[in-house]
mmCIF file as Biopython writes it, N, C-alpha, C and O atoms, coordinates in Angstrom:
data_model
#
loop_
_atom_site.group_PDB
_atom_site.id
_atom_site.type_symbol
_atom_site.label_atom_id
_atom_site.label_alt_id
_atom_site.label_comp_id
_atom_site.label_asym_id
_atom_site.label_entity_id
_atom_site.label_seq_id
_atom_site.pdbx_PDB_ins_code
_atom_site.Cartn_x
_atom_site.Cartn_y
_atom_site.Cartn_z
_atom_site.occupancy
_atom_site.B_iso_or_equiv
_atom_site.auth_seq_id
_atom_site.auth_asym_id
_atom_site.pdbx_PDB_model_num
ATOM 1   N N  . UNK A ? 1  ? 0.857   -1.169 0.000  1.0 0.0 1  A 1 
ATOM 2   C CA . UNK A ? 1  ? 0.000   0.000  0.000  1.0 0.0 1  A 1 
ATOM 3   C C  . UNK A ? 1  ? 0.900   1.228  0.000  1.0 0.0 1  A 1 
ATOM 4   O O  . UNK A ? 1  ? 1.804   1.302  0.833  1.0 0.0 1  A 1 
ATOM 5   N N  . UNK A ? 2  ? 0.664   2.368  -1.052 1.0 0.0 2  A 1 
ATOM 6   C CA . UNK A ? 2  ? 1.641   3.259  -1.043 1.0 0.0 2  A 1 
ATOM 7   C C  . UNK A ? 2  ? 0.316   4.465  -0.234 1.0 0.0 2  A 1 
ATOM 8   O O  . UNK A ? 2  ? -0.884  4.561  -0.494 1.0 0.0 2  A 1 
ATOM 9   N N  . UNK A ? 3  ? 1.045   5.121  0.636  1.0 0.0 3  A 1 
ATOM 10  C CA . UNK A ? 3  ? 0.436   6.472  1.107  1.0 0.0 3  A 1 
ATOM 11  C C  . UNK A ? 3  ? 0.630   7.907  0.269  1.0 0.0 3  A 1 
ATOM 12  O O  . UNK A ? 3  ? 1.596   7.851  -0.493 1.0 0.0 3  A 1 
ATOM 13  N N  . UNK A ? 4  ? 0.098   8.852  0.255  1.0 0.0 4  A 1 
ATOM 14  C CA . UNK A ? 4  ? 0.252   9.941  -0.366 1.0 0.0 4  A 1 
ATOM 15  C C  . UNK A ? 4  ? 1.253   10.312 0.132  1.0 0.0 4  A 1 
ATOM 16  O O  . UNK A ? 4  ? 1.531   9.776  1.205  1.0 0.0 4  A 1 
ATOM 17  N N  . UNK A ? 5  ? 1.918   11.041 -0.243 1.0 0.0 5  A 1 
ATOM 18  C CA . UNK A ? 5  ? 2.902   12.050 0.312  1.0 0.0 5  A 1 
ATOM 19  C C  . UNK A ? 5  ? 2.891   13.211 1.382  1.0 0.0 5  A 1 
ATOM 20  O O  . UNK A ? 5  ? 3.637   13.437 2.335  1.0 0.0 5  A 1 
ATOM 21  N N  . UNK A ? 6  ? 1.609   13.968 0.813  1.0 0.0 6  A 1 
ATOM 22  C CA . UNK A ? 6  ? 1.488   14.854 1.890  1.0 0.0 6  A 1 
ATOM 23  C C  . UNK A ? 6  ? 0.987   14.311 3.535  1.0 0.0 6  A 1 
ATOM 24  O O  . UNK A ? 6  ? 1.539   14.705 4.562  1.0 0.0 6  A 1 
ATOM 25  N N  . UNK A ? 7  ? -0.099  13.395 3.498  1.0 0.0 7  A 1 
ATOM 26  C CA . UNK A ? 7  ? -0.255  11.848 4.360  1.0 0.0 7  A 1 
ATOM 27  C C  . UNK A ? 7  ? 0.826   11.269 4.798  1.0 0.0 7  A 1 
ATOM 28  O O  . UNK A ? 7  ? 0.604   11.292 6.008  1.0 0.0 7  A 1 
ATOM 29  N N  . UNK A ? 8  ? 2.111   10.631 4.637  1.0 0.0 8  A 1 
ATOM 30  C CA . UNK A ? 8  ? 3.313   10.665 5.159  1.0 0.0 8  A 1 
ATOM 31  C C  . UNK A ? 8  ? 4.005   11.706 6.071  1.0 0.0 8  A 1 
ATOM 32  O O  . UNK A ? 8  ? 4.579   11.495 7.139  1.0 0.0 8  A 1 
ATOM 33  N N  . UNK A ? 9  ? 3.801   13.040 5.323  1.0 0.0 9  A 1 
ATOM 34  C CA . UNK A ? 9  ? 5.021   13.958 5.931  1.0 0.0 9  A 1 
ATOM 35  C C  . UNK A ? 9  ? 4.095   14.474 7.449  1.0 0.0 9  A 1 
ATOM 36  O O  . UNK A ? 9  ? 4.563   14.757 8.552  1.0 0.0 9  A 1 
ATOM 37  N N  . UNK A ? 10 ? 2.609   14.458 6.981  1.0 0.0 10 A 1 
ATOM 38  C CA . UNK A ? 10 ? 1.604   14.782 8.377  1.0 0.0 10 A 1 
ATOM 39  C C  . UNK A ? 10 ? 2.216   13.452 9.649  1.0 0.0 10 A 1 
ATOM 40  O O  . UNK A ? 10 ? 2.683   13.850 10.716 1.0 0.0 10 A 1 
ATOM 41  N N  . UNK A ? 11 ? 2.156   12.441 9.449  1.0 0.0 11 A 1 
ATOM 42  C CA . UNK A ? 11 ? 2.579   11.227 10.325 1.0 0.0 11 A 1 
ATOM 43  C C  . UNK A ? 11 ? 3.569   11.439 10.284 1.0 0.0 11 A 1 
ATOM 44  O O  . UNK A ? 11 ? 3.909   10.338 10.719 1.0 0.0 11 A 1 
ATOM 45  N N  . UNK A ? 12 ? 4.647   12.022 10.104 1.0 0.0 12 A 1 
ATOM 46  C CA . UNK A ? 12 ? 6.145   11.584 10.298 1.0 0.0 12 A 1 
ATOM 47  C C  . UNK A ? 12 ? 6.246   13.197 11.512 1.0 0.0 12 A 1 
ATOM 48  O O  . UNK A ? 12 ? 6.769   13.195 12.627 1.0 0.0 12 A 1 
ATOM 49  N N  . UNK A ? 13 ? 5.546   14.446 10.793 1.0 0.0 13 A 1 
ATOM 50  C CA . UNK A ? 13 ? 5.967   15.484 11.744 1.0 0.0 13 A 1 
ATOM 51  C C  . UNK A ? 13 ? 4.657   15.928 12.720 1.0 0.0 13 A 1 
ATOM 52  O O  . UNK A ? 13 ? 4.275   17.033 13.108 1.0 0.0 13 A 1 
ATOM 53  N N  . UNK A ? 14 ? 4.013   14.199 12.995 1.0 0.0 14 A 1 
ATOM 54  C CA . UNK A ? 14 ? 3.518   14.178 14.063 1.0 0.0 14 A 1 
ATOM 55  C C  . UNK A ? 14 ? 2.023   15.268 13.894 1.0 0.0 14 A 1 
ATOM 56  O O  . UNK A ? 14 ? 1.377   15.364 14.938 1.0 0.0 14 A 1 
ATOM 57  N N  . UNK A ? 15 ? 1.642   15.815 13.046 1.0 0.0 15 A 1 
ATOM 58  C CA . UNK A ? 15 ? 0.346   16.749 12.819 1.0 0.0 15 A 1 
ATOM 59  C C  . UNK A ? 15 ? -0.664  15.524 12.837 1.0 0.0 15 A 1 
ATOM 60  O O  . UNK A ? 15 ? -1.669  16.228 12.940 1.0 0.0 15 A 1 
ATOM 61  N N  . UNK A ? 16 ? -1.237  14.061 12.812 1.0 0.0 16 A 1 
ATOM 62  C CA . UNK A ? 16 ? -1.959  13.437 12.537 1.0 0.0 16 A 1 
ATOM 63  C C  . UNK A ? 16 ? -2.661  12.735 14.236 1.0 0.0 16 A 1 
ATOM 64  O O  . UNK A ? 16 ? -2.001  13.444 14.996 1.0 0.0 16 A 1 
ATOM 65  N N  . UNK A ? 17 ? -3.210  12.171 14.828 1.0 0.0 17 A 1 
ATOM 66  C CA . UNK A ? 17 ? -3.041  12.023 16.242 1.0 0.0 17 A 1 
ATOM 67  C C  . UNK A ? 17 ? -4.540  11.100 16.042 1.0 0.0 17 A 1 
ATOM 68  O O  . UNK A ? 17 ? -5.442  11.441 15.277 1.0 0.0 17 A 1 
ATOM 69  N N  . UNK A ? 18 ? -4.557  9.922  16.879 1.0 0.0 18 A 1 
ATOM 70  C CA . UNK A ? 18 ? -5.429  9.408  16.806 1.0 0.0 18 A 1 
ATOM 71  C C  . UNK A ? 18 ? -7.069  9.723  17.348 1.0 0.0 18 A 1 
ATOM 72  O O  . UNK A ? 18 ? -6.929  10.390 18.373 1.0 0.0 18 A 1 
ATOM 73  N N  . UNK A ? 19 ? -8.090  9.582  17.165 1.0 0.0 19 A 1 
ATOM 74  C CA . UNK A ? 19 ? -9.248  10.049 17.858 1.0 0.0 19 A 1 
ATOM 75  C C  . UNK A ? 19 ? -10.269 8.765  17.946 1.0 0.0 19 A 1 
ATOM 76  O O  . UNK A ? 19 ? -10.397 8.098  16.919 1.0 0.0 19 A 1 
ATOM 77  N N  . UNK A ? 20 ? -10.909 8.434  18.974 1.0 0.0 20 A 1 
ATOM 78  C CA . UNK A ? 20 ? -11.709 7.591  18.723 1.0 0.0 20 A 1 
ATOM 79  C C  . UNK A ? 20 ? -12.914 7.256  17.705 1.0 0.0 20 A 1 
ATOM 80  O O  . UNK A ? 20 ? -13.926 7.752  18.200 1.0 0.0 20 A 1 
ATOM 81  N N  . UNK A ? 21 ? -13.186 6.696  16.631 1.0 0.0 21 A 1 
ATOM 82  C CA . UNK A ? 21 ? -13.985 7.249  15.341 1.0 0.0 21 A 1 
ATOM 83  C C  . UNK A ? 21 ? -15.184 6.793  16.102 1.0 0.0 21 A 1 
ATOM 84  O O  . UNK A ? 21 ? -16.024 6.877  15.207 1.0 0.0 21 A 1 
ATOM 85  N N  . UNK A ? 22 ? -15.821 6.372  17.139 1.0 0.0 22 A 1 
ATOM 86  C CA . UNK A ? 22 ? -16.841 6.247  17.923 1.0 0.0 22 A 1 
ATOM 87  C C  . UNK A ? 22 ? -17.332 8.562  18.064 1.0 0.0 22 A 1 
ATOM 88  O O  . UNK A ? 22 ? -18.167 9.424  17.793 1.0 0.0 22 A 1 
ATOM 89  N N  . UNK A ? 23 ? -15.881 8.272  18.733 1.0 0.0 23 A 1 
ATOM 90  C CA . UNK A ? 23 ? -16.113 10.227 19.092 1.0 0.0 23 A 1 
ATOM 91  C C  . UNK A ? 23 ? -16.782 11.098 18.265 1.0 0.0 23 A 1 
ATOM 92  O O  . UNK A ? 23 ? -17.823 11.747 18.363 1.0 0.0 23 A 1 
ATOM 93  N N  . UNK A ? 24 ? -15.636 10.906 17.134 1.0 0.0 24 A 1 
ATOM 94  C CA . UNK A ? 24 ? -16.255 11.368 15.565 1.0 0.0 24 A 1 
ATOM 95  C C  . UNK A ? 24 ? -17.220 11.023 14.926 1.0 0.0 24 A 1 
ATOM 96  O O  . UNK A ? 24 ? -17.780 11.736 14.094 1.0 0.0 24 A 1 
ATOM 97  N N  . UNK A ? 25 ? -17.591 9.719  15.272 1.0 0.0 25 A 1 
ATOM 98  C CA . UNK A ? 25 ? -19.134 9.804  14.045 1.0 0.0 25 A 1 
ATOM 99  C C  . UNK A ? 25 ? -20.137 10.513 15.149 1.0 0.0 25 A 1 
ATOM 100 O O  . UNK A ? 25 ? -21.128 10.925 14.546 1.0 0.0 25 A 1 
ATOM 101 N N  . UNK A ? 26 ? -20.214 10.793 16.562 1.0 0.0 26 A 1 
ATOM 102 C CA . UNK A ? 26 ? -21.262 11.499 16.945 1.0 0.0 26 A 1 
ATOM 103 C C  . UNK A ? 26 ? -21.136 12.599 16.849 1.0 0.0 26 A 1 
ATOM 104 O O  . UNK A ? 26 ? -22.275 13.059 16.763 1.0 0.0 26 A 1 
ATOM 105 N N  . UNK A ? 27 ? -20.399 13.407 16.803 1.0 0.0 27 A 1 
ATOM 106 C CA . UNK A ? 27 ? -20.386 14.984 15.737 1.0 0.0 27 A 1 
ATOM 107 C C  . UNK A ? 27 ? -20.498 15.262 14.338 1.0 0.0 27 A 1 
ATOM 108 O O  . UNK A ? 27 ? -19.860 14.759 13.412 1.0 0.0 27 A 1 
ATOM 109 N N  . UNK A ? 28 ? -21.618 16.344 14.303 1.0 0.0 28 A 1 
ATOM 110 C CA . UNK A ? 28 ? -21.785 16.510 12.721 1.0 0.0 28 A 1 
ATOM 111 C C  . UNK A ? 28 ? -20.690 17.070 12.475 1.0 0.0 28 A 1 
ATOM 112 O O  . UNK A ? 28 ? -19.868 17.405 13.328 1.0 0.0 28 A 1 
ATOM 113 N N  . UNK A ? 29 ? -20.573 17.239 11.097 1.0 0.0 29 A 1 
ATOM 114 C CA . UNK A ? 29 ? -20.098 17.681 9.983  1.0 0.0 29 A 1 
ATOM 115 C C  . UNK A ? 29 ? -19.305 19.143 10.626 1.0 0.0 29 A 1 
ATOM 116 O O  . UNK A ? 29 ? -18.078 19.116 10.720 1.0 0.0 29 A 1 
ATOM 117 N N  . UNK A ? 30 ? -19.900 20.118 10.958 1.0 0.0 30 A 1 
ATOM 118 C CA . UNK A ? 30 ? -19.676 21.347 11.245 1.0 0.0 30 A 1 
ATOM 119 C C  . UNK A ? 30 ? -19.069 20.918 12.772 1.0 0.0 30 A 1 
ATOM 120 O O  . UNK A ? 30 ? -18.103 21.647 13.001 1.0 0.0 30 A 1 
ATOM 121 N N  . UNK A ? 31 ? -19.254 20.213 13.611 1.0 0.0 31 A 1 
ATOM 122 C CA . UNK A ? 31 ? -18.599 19.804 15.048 1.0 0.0 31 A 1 
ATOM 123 C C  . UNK A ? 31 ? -16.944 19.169 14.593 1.0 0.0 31 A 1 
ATOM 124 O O  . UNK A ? 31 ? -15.971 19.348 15.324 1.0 0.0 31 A 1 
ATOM 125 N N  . UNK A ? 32 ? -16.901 18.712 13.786 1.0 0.0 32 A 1 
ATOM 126 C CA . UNK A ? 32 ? -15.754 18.017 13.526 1.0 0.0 32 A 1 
ATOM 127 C C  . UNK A ? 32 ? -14.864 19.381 12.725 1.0 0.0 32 A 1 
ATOM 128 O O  . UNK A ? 32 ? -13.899 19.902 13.284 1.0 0.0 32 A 1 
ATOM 129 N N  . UNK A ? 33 ? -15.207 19.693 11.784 1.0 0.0 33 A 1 
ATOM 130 C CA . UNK A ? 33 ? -14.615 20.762 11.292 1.0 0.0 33 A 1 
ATOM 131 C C  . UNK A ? 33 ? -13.909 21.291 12.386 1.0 0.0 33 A 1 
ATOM 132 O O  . UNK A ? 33 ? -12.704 21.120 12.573 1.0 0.0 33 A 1 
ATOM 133 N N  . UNK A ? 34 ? -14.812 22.059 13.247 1.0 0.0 34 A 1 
ATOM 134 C CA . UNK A ? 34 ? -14.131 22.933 14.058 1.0 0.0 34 A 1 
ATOM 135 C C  . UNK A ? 34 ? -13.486 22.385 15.116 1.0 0.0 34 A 1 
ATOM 136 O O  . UNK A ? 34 ? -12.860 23.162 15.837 1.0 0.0 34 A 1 
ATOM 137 N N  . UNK A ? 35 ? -13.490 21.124 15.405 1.0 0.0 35 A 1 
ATOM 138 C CA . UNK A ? 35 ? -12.305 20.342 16.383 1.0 0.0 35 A 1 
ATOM 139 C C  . UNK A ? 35 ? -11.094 20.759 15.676 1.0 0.0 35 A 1 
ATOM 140 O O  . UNK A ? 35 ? -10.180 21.362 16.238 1.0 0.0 35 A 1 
ATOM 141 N N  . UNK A ? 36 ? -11.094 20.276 13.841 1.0 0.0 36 A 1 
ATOM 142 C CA . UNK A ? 36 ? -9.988  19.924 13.383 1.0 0.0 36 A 1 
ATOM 143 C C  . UNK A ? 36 ? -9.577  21.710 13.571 1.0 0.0 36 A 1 
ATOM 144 O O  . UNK A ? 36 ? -8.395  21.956 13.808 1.0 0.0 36 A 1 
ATOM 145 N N  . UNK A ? 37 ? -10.443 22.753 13.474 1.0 0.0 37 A 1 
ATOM 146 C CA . UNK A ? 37 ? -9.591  24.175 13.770 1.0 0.0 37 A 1 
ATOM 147 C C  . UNK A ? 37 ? -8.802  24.441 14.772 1.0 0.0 37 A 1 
ATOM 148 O O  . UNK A ? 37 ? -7.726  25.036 14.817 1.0 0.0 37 A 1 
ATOM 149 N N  . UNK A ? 38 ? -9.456  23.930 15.591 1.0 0.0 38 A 1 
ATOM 150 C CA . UNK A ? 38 ? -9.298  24.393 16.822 1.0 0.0 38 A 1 
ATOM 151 C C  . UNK A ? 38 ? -7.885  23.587 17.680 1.0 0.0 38 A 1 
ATOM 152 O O  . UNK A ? 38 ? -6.983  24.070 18.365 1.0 0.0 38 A 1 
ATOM 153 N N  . UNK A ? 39 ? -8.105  22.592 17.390 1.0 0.0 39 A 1 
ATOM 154 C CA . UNK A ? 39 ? -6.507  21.618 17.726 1.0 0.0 39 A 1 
ATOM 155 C C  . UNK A ? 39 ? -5.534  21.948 16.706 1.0 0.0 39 A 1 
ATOM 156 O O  . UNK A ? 39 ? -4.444  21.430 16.946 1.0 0.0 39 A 1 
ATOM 157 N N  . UNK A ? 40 ? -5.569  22.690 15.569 1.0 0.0 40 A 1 
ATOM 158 C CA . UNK A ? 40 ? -4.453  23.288 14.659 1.0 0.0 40 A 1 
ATOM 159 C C  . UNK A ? 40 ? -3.965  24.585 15.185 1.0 0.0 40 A 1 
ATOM 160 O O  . UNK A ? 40 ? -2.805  24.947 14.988 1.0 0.0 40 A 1 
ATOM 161 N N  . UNK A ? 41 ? -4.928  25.381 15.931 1.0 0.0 41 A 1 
ATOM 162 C CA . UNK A ? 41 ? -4.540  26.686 16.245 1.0 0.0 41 A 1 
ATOM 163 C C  . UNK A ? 41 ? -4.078  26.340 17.484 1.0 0.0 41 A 1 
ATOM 164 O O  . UNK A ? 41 ? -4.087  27.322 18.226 1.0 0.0 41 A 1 
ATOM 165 N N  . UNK A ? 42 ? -3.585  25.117 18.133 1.0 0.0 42 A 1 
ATOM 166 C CA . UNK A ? 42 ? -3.060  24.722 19.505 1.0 0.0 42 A 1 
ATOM 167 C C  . UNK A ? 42 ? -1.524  24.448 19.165 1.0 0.0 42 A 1 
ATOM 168 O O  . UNK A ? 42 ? -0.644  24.442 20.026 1.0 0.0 42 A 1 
ATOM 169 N N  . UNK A ? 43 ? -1.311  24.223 17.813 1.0 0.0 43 A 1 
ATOM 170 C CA . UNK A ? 43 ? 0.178   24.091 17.782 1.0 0.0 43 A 1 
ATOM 171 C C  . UNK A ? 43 ? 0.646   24.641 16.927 1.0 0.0 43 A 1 
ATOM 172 O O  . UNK A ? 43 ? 0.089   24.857 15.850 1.0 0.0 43 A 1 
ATOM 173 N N  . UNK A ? 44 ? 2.172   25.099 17.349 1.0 0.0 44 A 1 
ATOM 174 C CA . UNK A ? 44 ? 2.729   26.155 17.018 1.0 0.0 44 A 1 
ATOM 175 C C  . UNK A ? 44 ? 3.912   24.939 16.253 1.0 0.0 44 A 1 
ATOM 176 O O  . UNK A ? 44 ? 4.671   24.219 16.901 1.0 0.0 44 A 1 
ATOM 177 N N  . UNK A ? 45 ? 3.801   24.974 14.832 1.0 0.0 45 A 1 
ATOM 178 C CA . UNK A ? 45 ? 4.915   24.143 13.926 1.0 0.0 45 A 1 
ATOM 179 C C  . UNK A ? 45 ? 5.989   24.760 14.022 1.0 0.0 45 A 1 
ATOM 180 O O  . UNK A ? 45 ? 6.944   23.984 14.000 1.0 0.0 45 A 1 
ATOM 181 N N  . UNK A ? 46 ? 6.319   26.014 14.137 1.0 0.0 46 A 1 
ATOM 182 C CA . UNK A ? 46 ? 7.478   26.449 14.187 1.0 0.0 46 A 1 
ATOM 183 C C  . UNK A ? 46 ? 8.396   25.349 15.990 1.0 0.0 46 A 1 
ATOM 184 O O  . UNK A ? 46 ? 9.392   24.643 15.826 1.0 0.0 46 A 1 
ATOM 185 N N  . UNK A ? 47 ? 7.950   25.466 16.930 1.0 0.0 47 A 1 
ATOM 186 C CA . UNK A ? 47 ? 8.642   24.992 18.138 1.0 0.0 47 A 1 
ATOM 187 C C  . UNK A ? 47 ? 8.072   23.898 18.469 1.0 0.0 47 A 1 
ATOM 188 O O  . UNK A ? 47 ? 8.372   23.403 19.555 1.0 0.0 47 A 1 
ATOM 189 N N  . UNK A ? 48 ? 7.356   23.414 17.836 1.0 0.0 48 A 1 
ATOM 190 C CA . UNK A ? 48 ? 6.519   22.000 18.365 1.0 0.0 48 A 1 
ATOM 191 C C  . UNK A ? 48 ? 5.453   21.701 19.442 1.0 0.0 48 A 1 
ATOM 192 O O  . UNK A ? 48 ? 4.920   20.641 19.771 1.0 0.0 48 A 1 
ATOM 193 N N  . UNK A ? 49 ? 5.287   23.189 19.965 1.0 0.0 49 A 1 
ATOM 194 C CA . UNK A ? 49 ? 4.622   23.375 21.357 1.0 0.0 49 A 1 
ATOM 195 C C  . UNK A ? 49 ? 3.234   23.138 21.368 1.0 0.0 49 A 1 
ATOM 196 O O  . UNK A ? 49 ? 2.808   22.826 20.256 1.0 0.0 49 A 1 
ATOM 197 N N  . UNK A ? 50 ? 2.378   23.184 22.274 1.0 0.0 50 A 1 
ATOM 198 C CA . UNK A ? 50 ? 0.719   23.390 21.989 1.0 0.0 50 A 1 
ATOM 199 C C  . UNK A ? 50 ? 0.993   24.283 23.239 1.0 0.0 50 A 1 
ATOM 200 O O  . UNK A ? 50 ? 1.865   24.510 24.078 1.0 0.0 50 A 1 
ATOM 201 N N  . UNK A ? 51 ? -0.383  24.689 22.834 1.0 0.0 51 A 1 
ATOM 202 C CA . UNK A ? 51 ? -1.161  25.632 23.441 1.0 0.0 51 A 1 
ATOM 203 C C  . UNK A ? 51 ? -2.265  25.219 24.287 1.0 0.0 51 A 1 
ATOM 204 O O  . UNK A ? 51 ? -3.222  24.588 23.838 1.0 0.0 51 A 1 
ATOM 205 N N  . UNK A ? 52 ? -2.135  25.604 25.650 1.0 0.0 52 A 1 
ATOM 206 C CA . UNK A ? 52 ? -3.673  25.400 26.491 1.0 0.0 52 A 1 
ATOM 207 C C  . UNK A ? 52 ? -4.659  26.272 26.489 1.0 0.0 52 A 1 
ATOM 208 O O  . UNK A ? 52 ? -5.743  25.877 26.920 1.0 0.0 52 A 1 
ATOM 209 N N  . UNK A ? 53 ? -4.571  27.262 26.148 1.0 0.0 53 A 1 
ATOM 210 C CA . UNK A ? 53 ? -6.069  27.945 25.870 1.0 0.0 53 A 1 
ATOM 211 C C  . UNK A ? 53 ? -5.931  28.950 24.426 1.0 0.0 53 A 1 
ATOM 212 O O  . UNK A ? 53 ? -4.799  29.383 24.212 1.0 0.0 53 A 1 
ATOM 213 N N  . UNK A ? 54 ? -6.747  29.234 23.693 1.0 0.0 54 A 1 
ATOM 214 C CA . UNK A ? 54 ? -6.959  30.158 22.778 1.0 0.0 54 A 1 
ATOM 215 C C  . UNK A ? 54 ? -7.911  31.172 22.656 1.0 0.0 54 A 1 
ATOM 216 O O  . UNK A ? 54 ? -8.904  30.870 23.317 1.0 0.0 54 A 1 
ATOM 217 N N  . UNK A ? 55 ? -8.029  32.241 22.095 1.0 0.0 55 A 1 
ATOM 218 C CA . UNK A ? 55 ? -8.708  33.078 22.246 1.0 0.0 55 A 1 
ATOM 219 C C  . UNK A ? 55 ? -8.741  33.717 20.555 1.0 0.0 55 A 1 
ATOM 220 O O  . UNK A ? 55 ? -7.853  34.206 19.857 1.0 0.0 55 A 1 
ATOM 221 N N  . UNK A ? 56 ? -10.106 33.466 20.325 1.0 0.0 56 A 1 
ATOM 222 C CA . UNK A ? 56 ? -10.363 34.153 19.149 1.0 0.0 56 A 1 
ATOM 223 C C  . UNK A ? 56 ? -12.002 34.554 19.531 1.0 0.0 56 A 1 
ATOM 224 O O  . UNK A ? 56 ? -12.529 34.505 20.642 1.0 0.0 56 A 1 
ATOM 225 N N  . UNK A ? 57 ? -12.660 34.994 18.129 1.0 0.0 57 A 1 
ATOM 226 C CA . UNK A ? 57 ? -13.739 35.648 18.245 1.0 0.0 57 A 1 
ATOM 227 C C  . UNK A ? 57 ? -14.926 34.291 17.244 1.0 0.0 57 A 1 
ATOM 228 O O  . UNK A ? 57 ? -14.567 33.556 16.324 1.0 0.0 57 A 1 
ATOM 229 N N  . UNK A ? 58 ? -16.048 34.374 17.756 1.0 0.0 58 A 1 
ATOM 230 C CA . UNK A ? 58 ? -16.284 33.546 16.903 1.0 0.0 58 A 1 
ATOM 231 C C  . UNK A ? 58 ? -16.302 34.073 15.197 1.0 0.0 58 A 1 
ATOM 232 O O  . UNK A ? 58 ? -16.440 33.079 14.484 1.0 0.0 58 A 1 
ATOM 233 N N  . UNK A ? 59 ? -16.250 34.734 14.780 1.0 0.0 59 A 1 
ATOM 234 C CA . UNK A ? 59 ? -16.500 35.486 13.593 1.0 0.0 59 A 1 
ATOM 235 C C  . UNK A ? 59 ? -15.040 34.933 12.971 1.0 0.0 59 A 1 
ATOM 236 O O  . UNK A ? 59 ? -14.887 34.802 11.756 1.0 0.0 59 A 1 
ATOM 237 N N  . UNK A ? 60 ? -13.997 34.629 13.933 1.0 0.0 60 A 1 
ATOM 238 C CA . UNK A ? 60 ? -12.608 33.998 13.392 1.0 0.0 60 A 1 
ATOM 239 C C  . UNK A ? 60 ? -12.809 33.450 13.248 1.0 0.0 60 A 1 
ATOM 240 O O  . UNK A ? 60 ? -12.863 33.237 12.036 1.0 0.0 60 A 1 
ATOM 241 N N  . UNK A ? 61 ? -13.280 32.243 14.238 1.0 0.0 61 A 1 
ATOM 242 C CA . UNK A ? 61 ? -13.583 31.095 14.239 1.0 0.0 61 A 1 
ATOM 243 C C  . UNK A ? 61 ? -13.878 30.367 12.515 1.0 0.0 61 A 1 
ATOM 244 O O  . UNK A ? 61 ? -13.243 29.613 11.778 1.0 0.0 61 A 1 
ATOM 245 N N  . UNK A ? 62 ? -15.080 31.031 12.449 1.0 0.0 62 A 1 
ATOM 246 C CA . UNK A ? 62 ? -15.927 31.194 11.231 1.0 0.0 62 A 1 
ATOM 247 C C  . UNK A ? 62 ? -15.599 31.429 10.197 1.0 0.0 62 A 1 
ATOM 248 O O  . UNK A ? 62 ? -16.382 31.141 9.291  1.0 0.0 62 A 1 
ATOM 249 N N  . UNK A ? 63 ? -14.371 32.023 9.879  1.0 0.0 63 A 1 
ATOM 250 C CA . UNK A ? 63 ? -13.579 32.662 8.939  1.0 0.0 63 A 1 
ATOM 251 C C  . UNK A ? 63 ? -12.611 31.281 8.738  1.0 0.0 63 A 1 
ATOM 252 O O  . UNK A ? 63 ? -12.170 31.125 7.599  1.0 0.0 63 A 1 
ATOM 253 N N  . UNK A ? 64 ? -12.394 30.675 9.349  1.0 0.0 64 A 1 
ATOM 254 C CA . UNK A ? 64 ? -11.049 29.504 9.651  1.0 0.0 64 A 1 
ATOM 255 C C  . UNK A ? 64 ? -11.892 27.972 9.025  1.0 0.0 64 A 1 
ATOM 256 O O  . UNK A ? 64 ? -11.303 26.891 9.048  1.0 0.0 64 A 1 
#
């Protein structure tokens, strides 16, 4: 089985992270979206760090 490329380089620099797909199929469409925002704006690729709280507006949110 060959993987995509961009699919590789996500698993290798660790951006991919497992979730229970039980979790995920009980959020719609628009609930999942904004998990996947919201745990991206927690890490900082430049230093590898996350973040414990964020602060935006929802109108960002929305924009993202």
């Amino acid at each position: 089985m060959t993987l995509p490329a961009e699919l590789t380089h996500n698993v290798r620099n660790g951006y991919l992270k497992p979730v229970k797909p039980i979790s995920m199929r009980r959020l719609g469409q628009a609930a999942r979206a904004t998990y996947r925002v919201l745990d991206s704006l927690r890490h900082d690729c430049n230093n590898r760090s996350k973040t414990g709280t964020l602060q935006l507006s929802p109108m960002d949110l929305a924009q993202r």
